[in-house]
N, C-alpha and C positions, 0 to 999 in steps of 0.2 A: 653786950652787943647783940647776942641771939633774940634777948627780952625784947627790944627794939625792934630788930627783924620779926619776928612773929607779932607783935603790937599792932605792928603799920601792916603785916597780909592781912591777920585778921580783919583791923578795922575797914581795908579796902574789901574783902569779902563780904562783910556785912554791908555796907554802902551798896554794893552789887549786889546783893540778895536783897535790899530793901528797894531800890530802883527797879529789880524788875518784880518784884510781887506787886508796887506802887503800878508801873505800868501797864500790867495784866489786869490787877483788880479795878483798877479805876480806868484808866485808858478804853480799854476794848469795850467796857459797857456805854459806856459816853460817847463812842462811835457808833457802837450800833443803835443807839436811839436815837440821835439826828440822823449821822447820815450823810449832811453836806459836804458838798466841793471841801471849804477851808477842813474843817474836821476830819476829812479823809487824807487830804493832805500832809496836815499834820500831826496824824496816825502814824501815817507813810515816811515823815521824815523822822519820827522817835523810833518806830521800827529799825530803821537803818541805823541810825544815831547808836541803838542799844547794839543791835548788831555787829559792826565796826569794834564798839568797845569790849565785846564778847572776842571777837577775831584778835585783837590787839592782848587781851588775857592770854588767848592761848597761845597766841606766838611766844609772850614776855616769858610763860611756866615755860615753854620750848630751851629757849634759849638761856632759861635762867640752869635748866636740868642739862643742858648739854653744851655747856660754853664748845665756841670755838679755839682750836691752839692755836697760837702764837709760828706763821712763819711756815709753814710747809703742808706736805701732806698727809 
């Protein structure tokens, strides 16, 4: 069961560390040499996109390190 568990963070780690290296290396130069309306746009919306699922990481590690109890205070 742990094999498992560390298999599937790993591999979601990695998938996040290749999405944003892909996105930085490629993305940002490909903006900055158009330029256009659509290409800033949809800068703007993988920015956020990547963002969001950075936010969503760190809440899950949150919550994954300090469950809540069951029923009181």
């Amino acid at each position: 069961m742990f094999a498992i568990k560390l298999t599937l963070i790993l591999a979601g780690f990695i998938l996040y560390l290749f999405g944003t290296v892909v996105g930085f290396v490629v993305g940002i130069p490909a903006l900055l040499s158009s330029g256009e309306t659509q290409d800033i746009i949809t800068a703007f919306g993988g920015f956020i996109t990547w963002l969001l699922i950075s936010f969503g990481f760190i809440i899950h590690i949150i919550k994954t390190a300090r469950p809540t109890t069951g029923g009181g205070r």
